[in-house]
C-alpha positions as CSV (number, residue, x, y, z in Angstrom):
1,X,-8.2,-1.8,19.2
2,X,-5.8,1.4,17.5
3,X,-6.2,4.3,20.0
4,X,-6.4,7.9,18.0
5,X,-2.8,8.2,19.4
6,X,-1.4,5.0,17.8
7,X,0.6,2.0,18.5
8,X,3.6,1.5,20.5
9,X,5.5,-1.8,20.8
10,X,7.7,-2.0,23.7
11,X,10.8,-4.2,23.9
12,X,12.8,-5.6,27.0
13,X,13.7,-8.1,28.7
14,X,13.5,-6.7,31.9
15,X,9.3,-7.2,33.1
16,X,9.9,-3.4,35.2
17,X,11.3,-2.0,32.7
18,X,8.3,-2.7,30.7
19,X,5.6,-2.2,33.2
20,X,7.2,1.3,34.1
21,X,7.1,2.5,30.3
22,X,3.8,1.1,29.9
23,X,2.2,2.9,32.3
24,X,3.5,6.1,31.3
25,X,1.8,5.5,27.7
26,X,-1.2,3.4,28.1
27,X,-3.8,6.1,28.4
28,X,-2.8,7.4,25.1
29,X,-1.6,4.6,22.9
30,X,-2.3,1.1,22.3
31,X,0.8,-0.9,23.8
32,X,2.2,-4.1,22.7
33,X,4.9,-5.6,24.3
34,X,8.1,-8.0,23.4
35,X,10.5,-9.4,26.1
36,X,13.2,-10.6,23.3
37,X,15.0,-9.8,20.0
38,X,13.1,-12.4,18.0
39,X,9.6,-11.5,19.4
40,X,9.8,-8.2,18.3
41,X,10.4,-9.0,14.8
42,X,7.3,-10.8,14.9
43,X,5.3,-8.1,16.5
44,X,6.6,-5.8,14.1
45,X,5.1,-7.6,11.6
46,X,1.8,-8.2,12.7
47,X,-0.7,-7.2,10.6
48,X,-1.4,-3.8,12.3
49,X,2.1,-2.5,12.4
50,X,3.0,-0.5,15.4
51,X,4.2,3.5,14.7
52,X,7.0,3.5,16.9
53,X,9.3,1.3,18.7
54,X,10.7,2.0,21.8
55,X,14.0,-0.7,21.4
56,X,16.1,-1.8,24.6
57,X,19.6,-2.8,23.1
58,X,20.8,-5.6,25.8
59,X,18.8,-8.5,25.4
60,X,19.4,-12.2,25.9
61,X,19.3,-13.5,22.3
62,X,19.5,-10.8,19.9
63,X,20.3,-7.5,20.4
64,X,18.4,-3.9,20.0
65,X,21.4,-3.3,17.1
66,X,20.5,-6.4,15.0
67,X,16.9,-6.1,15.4
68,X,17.1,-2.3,14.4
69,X,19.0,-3.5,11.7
70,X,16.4,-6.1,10.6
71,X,13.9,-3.8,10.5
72,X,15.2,-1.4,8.4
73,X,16.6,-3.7,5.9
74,X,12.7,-5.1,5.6
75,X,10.4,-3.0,3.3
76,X,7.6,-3.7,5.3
77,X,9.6,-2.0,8.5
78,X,12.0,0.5,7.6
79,X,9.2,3.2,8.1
80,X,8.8,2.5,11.5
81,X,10.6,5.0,13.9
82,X,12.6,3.3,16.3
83,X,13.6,5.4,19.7
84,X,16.5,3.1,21.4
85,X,16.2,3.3,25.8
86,X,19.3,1.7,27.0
87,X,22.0,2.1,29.8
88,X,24.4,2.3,27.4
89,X,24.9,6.2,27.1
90,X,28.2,6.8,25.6
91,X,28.8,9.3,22.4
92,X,30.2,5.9,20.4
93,X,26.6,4.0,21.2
94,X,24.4,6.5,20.6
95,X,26.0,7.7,17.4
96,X,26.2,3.8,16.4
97,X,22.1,3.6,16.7
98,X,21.3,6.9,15.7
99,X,23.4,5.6,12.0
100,X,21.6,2.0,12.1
101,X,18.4,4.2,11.6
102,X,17.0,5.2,14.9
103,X,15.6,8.3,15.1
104,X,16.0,9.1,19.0
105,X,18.1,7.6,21.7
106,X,17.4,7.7,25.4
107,X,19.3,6.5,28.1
108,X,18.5,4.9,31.5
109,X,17.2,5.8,34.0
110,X,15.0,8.0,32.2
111,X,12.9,10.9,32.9
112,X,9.2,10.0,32.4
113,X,8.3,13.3,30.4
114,X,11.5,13.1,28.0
115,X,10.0,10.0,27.0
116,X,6.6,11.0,26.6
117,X,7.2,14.2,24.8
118,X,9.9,12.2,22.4
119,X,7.2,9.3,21.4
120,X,4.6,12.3,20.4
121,X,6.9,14.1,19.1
122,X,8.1,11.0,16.3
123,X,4.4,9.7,16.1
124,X,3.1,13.2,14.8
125,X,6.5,12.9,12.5
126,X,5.2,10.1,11.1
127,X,1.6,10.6,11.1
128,X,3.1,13.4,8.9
129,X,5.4,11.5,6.6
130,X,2.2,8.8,6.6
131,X,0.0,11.5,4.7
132,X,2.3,13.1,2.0
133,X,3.3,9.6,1.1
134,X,-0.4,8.9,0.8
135,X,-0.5,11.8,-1.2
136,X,2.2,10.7,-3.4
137,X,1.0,8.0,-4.5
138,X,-3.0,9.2,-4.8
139,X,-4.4,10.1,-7.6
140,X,-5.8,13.7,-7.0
141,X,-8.6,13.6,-9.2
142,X,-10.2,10.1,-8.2
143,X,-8.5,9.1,-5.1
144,X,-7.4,5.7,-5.9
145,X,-4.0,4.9,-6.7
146,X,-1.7,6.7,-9.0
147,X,0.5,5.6,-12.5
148,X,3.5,5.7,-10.3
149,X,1.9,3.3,-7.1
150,X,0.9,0.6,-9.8
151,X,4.2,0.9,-11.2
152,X,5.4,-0.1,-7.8
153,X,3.2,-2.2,-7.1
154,X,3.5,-4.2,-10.4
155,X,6.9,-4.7,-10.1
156,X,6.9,-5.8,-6.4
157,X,4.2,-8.4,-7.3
158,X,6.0,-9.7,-10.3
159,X,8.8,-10.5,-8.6
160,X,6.7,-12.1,-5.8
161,X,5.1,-14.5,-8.9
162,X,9.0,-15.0,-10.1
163,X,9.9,-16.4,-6.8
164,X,6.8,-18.2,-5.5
165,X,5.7,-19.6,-9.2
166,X,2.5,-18.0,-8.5
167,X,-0.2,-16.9,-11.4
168,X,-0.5,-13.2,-11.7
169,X,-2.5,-11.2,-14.6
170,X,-3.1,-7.1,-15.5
171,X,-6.1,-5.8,-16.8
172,X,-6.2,-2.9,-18.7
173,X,-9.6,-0.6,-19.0
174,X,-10.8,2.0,-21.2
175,X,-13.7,4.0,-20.6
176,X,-15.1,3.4,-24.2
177,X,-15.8,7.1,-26.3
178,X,-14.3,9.2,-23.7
179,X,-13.3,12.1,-25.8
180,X,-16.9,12.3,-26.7
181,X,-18.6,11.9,-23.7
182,X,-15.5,15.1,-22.9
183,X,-17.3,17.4,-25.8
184,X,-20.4,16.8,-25.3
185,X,-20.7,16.9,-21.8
186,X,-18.2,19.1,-21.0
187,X,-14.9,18.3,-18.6
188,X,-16.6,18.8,-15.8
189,X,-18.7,16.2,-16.3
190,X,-16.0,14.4,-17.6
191,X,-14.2,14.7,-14.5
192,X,-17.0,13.3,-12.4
193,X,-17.2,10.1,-14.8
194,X,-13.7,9.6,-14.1
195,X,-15.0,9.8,-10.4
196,X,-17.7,7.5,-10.8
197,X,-15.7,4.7,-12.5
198,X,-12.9,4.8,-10.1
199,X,-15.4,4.4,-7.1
200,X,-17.4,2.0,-9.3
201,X,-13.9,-0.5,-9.8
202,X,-13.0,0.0,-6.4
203,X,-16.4,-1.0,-5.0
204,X,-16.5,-3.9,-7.3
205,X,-12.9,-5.0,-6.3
206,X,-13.8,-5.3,-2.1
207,X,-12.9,-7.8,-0.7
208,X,-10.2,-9.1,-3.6
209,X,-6.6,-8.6,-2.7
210,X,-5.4,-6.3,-5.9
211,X,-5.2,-2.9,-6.6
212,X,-7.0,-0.4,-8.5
213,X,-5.2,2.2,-9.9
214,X,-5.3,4.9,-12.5
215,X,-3.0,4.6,-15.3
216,X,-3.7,8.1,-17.3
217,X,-6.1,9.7,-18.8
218,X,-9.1,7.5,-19.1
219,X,-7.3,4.2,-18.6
220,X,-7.1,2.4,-15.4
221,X,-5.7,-1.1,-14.4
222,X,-6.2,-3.8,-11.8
223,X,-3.2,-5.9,-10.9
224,X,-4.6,-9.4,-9.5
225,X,-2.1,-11.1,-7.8
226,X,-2.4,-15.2,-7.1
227,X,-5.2,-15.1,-10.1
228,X,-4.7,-17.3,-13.2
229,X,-5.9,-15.9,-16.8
230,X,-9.2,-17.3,-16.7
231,X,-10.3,-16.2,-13.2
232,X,-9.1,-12.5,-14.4
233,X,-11.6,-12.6,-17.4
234,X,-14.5,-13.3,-15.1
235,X,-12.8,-10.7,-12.7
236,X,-12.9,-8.0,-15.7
237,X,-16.2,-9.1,-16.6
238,X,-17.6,-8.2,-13.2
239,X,-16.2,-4.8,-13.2
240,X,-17.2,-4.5,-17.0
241,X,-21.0,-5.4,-16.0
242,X,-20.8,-3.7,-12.6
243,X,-20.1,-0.1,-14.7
244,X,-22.2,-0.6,-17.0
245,X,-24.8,-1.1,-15.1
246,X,-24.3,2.6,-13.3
247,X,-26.5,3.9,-16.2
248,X,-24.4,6.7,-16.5
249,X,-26.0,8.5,-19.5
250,X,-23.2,9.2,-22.5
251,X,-25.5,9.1,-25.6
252,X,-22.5,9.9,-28.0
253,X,-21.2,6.8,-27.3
254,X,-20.8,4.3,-30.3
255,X,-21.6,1.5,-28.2
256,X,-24.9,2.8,-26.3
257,X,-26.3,5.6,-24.7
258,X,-24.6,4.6,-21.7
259,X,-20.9,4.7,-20.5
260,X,-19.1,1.5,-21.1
261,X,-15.7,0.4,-20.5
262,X,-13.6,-1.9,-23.0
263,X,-11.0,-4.4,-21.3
264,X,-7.9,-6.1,-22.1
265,X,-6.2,-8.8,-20.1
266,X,-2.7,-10.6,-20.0
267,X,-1.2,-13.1,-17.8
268,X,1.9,-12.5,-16.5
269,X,4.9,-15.2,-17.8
270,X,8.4,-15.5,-15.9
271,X,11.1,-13.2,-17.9
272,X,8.3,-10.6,-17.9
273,X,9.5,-6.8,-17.3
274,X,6.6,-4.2,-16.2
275,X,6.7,-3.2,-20.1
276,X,6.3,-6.4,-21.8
277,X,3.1,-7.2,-19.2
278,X,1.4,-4.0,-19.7
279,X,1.9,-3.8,-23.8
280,X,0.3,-7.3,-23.7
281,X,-2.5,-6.1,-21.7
282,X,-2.5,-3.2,-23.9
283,X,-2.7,-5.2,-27.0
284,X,-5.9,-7.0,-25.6
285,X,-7.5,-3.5,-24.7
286,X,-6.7,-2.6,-28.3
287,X,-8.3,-5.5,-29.6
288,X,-11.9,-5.2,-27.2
289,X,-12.1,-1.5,-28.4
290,X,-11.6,-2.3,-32.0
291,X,-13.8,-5.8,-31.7
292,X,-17.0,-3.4,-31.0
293,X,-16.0,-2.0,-27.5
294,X,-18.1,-2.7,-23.9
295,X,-16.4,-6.7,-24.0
296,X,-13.1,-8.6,-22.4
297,X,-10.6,-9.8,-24.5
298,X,-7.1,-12.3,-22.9
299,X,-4.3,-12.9,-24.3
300,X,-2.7,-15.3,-22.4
């Protein structure tokens, strides 16, 4: 289990080496440990990344270099701080690991409280980092993910579905009347809706592995990787049932004296660019508002 303090994975070959470092840390962090070059890639890919690496360079099959290197040239990686601890002390090694990416380098022996103070020193840094990216890519105003994560996010699963010939489909929602339920309620209110829905889709969408983001205004999407046309229309129509069922009161709506949301859904074809996908899905939106609003509508 995560300690407050974080996760450390600890490479070397040597068994002291690692028992010695471990020691120092264990009371604060949670420790993992790798005695090669290839089991710390794995570790470092486990599903609960560590925060910070502390990287031995000599090792039997694969050195601290290439592994640093590895890491950093992985997406999933290259924001895990990685402190090198190795005999090798000269200007020319250090500089060489401090330009690979590392952001500290220690050299044996070392002095117990050096390494200590250096490991909480770059786990706060990227506790740090860790929350303005967050923040980035947060919408402020609902607290799910922003225009520019979905773009991301999008285009990362796209390519996924290029490579893997994998279904993937985009639904586009509007929250049906909004501009009314805006003057007759007030922003305020309006704001809170916006609240309500975004809670409301990302309730609805636990346990699902997509995201639920906010595209602008009153629009929001859900990307559904691995999920073929047909399962996103039930999908949609879930979330569509699930918000309508909230009750919230909006009686200058043309639909009903409720808040409803209209949605449109397209399946993603190889050759598709992020544009081409979304004005699909926005073509289908188009259609369920202008079909009588508060329904699904695919095209495929």
């Amino acid at each position: 289990m995560k300690r407050n303090g974080g996760k450390v994975l600890i490479v070397d070959d040597e068994r002291l080496n690692i028992t010695v470092l471990a020691a120092l840390m264990e009371d604060e962090y949670d420790i993992v440990v790798a005695k090669s070059g290839e089991q710390a890639l794995k570790r470092a890919h486990a599903e609960q990344a560590p925060d910070l690496i502390l990287l031995d360079v000599i090792m039997p099959d694969i050195d601290g270099y290439e592994v640093c290197r590895r890491l950093k040239e992985d997406e999933s990686t290259r924001h895990i701080p990685i402190i090198f601890i190795t005999v090798k002390g000269t200007v020319e090694e250090e500089t060489r690991g401090l330009e690979m990416g590392a952001v500290d380098y220690i050299t044996k022996p070392f002095s117990p409280a050096i390494v200590k103070a250096r490991v909480a020193n770059h786990i706060e840094l990227k506790r740090q980092r860790d929350m303005l990216q967050h923040l980035n890519l947060t919408d402020p105003l609902t607290g799910i993910a922003n225009r520019r994560y979905f773009d991301d996010y999008l285009n990362h699963e796209m390519k996924l579905s290029e490579q893997n010939l994998s279904p993937l489909s985009l639904v586009m929602l509007d929250i049906d009347s909004f501009k009314d339920y805006n003057d007759n309620y007030g922003h305020n209110s309006g704001d809170k809706c916006l609240r309500q829905v975004a809670t409301a889709l990302d309730k609805c969408s636990e346990g699902l592995t997509h995201l639920v983001a906010r595209f602008g205004g009153e629009e929001f999407a859900l990307v559904l990787p691995g999920t073929t046309s047909e399962q996103a229309i039930n999908i949609a129509e879930k979330h569509r049932q699930f918000i309508y069922d909230l009750n919230i009161p909006h009686k200058a709506s043309a639909v009903s004296g409720r808040v409803s949301v209209s949605l449109g859904i397209a399946g993603y074809h190889p050759g598709d660019t992020t544009e081409t996908l979304v004005e699909r899905a926005d073509k289908a939106l188009y259609r369920a508002k202008h079909g009588g609003r508060n329904k699904s509508v695919l095209i495929s």
